[in-house]
Each structure stands twice: as C-alpha cells, then as structure tokens.
C-alpha positions as CSV (number, residue, x, y, z in Angstrom):
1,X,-4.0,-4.3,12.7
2,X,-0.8,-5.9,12.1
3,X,2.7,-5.2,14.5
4,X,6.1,-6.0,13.0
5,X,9.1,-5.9,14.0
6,X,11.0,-2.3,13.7
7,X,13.6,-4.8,11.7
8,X,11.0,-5.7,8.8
9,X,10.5,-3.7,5.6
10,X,7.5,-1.7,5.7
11,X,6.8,-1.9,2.2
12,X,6.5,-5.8,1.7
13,X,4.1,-5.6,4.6
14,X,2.1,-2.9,3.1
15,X,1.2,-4.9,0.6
16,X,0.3,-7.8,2.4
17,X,-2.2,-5.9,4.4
18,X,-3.4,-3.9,0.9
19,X,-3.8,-7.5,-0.8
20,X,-6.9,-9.1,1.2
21,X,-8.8,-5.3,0.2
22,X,-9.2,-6.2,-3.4
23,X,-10.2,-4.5,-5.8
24,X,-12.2,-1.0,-4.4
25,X,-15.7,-0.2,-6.5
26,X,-14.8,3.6,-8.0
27,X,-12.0,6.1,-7.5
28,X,-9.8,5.9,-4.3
29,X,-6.8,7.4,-2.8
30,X,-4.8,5.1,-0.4
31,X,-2.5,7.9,2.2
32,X,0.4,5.7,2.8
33,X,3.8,7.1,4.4
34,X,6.8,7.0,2.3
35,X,7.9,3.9,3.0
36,X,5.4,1.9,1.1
37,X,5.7,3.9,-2.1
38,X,8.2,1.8,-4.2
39,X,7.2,0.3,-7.2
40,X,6.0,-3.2,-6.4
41,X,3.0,-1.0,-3.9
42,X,2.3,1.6,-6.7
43,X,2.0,-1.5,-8.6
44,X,-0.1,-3.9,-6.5
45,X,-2.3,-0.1,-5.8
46,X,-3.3,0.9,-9.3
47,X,-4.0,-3.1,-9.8
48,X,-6.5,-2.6,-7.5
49,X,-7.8,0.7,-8.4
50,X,-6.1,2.7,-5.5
51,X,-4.2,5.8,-6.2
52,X,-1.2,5.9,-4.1
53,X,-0.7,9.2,-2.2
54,X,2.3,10.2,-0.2
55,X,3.7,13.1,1.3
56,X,6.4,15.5,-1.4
C-alpha cells in the first residue's frame, strides 16, 4: 500500500503502483476510481493487458 499526500495527482501514482504488476497472463479488468482513468493509465492498462473499468 502506498499513502500520498491529498495534494498529489492520483493518476500519476496509479500508475506507478500498476507498473511493478506487469503484464497479467489472460483477460483482466483493473476497478479503478475515476481519477486514474485518463489517457496515460488507459494507456499504460491495455499495455499490460488490463481493461480499465470505472464507474459511468
């Protein structure tokens, strides 16, 4: 688990802590608030075979 500061994007952080993961074996769906789905994650999450789902 990583802590931040309330201050500190959410997003570049998300993928920080998606990064060390790698790439995942078969079909996956990473839940993830709405704060980490801008392009760079849905990026960085499809690179790694994750689909990105977050709430409407």
């Amino acid at each position: 688990m990583t802590l931040t500061p309330g201050h500190w994007g959410d997003a570049p952080w998300g993928r920080r802590l998606l990064e060390p993961f790698g790439p995942v074996s078969g079909p996956s769906q990473l839940i993830a608030d709405r704060a980490y789905e801008g392009d760079a994650m849905r990026a960085l999450a499809a690179e790694l075979g994750w689909e990105l789902v977050t709430p409407p």
